[in-house]
N, C-alpha and C positions, 0 to 999 in steps of 0.2 A: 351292512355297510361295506364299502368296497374295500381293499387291505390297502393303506397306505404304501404307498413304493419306498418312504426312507423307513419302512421297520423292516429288518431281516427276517424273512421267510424259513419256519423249522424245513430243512433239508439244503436249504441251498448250500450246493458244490464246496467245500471251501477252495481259499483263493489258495493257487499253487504257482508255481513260479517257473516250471521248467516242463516243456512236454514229456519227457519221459515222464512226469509227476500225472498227468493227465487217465481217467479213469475208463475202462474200455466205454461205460454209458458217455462219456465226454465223446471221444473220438468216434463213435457208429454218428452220435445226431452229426455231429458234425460235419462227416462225411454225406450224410442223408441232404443237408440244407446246401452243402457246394453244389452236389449233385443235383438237385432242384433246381438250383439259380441255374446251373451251367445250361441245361435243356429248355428252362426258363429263353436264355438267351436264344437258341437254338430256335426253339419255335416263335418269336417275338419275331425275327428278322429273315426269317426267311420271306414273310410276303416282301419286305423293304427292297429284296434284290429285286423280285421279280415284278414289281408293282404294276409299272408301265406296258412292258409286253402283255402279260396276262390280261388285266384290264383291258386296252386295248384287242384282242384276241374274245373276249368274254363279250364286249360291242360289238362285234361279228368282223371282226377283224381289220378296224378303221385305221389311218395312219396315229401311229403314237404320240406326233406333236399335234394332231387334233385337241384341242381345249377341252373336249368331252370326257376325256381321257384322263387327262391332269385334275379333272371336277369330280370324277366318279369314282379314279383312287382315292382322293383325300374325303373322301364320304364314306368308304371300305374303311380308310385308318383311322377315323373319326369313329367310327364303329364301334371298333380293335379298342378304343384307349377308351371307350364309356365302358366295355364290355369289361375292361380290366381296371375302373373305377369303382364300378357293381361289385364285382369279383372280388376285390381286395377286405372290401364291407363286408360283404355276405359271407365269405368265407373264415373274416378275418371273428363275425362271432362266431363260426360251425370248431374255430380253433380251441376260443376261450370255454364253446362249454363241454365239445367231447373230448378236448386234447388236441396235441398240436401234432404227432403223428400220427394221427386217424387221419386230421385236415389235411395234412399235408400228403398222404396217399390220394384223397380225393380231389385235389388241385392238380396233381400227376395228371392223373388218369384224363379229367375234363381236358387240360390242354395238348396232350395227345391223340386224342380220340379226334377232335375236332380242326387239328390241325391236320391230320392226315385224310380227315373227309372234306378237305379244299380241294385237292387232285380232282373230285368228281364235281366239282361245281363247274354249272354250263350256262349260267349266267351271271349277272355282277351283286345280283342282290343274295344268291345265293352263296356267294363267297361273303360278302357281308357280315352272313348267318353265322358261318363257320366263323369267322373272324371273330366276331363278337361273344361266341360262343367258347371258343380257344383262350379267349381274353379272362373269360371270368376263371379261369383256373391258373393261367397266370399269375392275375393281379392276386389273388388269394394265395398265390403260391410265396410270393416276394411277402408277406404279414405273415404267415406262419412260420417257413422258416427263419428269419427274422428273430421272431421272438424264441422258437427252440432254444437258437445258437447265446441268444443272450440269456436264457433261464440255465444255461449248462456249462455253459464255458467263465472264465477270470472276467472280473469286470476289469480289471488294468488292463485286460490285452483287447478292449472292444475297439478302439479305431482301427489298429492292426487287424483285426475278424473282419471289420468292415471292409476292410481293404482286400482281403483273401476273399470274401464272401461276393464283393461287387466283380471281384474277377471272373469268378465263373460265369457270370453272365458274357462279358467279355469275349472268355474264352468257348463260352457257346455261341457267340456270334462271327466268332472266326473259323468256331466249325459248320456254320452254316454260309459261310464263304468259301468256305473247301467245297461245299455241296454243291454250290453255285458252280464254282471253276468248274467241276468235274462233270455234273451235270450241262454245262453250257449248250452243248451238242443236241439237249431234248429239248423237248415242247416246254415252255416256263414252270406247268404247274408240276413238273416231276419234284422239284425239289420239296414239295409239300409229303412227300411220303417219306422223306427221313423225318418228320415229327411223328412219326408214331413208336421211333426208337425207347423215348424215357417211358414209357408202358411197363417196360421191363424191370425199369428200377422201384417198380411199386413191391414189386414181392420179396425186394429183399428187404425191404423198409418196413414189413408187415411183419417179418420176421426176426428182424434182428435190435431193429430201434425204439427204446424204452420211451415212454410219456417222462416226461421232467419234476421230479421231487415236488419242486416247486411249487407247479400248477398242481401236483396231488394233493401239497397240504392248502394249497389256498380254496380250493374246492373244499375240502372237509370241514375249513374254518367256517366258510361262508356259509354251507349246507344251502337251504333252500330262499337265501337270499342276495344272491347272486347280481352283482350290478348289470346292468342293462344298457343300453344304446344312449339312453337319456341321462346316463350319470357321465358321459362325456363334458356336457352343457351344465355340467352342476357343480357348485361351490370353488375349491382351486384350480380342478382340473380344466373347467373352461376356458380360462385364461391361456390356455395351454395349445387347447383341442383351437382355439379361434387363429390364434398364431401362427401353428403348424398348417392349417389349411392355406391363408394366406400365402406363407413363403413354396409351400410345396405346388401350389396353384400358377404362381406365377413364373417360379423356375424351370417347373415341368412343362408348362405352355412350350415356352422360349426353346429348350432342350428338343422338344419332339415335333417344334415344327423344322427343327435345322435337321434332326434323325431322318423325318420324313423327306424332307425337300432335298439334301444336301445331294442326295444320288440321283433325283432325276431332275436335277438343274445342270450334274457334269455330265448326266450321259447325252443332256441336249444342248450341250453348249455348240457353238460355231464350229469350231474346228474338229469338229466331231463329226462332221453332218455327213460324212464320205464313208464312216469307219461301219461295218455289220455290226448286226446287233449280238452277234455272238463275242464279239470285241470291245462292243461297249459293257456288256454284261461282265466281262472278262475287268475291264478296266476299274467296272464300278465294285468288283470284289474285291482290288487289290485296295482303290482306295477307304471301302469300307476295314478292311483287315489293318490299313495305317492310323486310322480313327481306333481302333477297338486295341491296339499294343499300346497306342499313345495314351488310351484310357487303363489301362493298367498300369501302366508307369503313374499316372494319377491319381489312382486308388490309395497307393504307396505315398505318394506328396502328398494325400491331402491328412493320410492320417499320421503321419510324421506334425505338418499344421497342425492338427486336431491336438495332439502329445504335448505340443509347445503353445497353444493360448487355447485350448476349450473347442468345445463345437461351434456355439453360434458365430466367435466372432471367425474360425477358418471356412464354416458356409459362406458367410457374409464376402471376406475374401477372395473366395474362389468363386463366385457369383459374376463380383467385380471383373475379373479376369477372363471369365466366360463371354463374357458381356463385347471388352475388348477386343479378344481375339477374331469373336464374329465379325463387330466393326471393318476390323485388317483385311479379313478375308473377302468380308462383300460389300464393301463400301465403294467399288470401281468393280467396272467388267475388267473380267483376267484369263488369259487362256489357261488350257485345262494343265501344262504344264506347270504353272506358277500355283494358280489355285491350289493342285492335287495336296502339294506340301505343306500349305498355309493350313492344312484341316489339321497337324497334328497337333500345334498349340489347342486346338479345339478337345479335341479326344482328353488332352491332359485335365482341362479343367474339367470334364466329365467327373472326377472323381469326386467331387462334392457329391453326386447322388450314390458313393458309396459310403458316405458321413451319415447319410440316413438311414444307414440298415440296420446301425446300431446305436444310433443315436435319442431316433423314436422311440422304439419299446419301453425300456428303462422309465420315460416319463410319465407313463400310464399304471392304475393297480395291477395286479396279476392276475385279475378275472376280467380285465378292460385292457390287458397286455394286444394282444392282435386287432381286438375291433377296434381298439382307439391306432394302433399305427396304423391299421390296413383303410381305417376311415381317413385320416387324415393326409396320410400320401395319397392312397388312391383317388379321392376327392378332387385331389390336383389335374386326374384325369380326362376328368370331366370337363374342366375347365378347357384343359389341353385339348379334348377332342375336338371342340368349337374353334380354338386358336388355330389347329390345322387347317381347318375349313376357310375361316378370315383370314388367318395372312396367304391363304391360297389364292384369294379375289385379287390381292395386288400383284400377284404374277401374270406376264406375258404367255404368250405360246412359248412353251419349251425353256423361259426363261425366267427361274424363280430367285433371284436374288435381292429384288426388294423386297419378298416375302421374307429371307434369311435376314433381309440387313434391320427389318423392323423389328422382327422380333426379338431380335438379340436385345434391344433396352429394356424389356422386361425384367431381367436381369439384376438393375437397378433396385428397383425399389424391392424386389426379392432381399438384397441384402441390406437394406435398409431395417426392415421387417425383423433380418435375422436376428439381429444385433439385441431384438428383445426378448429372444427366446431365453428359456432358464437352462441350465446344465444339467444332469441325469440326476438326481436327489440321490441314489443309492452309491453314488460316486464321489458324494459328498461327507460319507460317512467313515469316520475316522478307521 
């Protein structure tokens, strides 16, 4: 039988109140799972800078406001988020039965390896490849670390981790706008060979970062009856597992067709059409880097929210808000001035998808800790990769903002949904 999440686990951490109080196995995973996320980010956005140039260049070098271009990126990024849909599942059971730093070495390695063999793709299906392939080590990366950091760390301080944890991604997506700036000057796909940088951080995570008490005694309990994929759909936890796909499905659509679209809707707006492409490239880093600080200062709101009414109903909230702020932004054409600043309300509510880094695990047993988060966000993926694809049909040449402005009411019923999700059980225990 699977172990219930409200019975305490022999080994688990006790709760400690102050970091000095924190145990070296506390602070290594934990450094292990930022570091993941950060590169996570890293490799995630970098095709997002270069989408447009490179694809169009991979077509044999057609004009970029070509339609073919706009059609055959969002079927590369459509790829990317099934690829990191699979990835989250697949990896997220390779966590629950070898352990979460074994998984988590091999989710490195895959979105490394494959990220930095985009640079030799010479067609668009084969960037595709990579992409999809980059993805499934991703999405496996974000359910493993995940669960590490909540089988090791205080459950009091989980929205705060959340908040720290969702940054690094973040803050890997602002180093992959440094790459951008700095690379401008080269051919698009250069920037694809700084993903092969977090390669490096596998050997120290092989060597320094312990498996979690946790998942050791839950393995022992269970011996050789071990929950499976199908105890998701079974007795309480269904309730759970049908919910979270829901809300994660519709928030994430919504989120990654504004991630995808938002940068080559400003580098094609009007007042743009005179400027090189080494200066749209240049503009579209600055405005992604205003998006990604706006989203750490979010992180921080949202689990300050979280602290003061619960997860579901500050998902539910910042949903609403999400929702909103897109409205503002693309509800009316706006030049790239006015637009640029309207994205930071944007970035801020981003921090709700760092409510789920610590929010899922906890709701699952601790042999169903990673497959049931890494199924149930990642599944959202899936949905997401199709929402890229359709709300890309309602874009013009060069002009994506009814795709942004549709998709933002997704939003809605996302936090409608939330409001029935349950609160973490092991959080609930005196």
């Amino acid at each position: 039988m699977p172990h219930d999440p409200t019975t305490p686990v022999a080994g688990t951490p006790r709760e400690v109140e102050r970091l000095a109080d924190l145990s070296p196995q506390q602070w290594k995973s934990g450094i292990a799972a930022w570091l993941g996320w950060l590169f996570d980010g890293l490799d995630m956005h970098l095709y997002t800078l270069v989408a447009t140039p490179f694809v169009a260049e991979l077509l044999g070098g057609i004009d970029q406001r070509d339609p073919t271009v706009s059609r055959t990126g969002s079927i590369v990024q459509a790829g990317f988020l099934v690829g990191w849909a699979l990835g989250g599942g697949f990896f997220g059971r390779v966590g629950d039965r070898i352990g979460r730093t074994r998984a988590l070495n091999l989710t490195i390695l895959t979105y490394a390896l494959f990220t930095g063999l985009s640079f030799f793709a010479q067609t668009w299906w084969q960037l595709l490849i990579c992409r999809f392939l980059a993805a499934l080590g991703i999405g496996g990366e974000w359910a493993v670390g995940a669960a590490l950091i909540s089988e090791t760390w205080p459950r009091r301080w989980r929205p705060w981790l959340a908040a720290v944890l969702q940054s690094a991604v973040n803050v890997g997506v602002v180093l992959a706008m440094v790459a951008g700036l700095l690379l401008s000057a080269f051919p698009p796909r250069t920037v694809f060979l700084v993903g092969v940088l977090p390669a490096f951080l596998v050997v120290w995570i092989r060597r320094a970062v312990p498996e979690p008490e946790e998942w050791h005694a839950a393995r022992a309990t269970a011996a050789d009856s071990a929950p499976g994929v199908a105890d998701l759909f079974r007795g309480a936890v269904r309730r759970t597992t049908l919910l979270t796909i829901v809300v994660c499905s519709l928030s994430l659509t919504a989120h990654w067709a504004f991630m995808y679209w938002y940068l080559q809707h400003l580098r094609n707006l009007p007042d743009l059409a005179d400027w090189t492409e080494a200066a749209k490239t240049g503009y579209a880093s600055q405005a992604m880097m205003l998006v990604m600080v706006a989203s750490i200062a979010g992180n921080f709101l949202a689990a300050l929210i979280a602290r003061r009414f619960g997860y579901r109903v500050s998902i539910g909230i910042l949903c609403v808000a999400y929702c909103l702020a897109m409205l503002a932004a693309y509800g009316t054409a706006r030049p790239h001035g006015q637009l640029f600043w309207m994205l930071a309300p944007i970035g801020v509510c981003q921090g709700v998808f760092g409510l789920f880094t610590m929010y899922l695990p906890p709701l699952f047993p601790t042999l169903l800790r990673t497959t049931g988060a890494g199924f149930c966000y990642n599944i959202g993926r899936l949905v997401a990769a199709a929402g890229t694809v359709f709300f890309g049909l309602f874009s013009k040449v060069g002009d994506h903002r009814l795709a942004l402005l549709y998709a933002a009411w997704l939003f809605l019923p996302a936090a409608a949904v939330a409001w029935l999700l349950p609160e973490p059980p092991d959080e609930r225990i005196p």
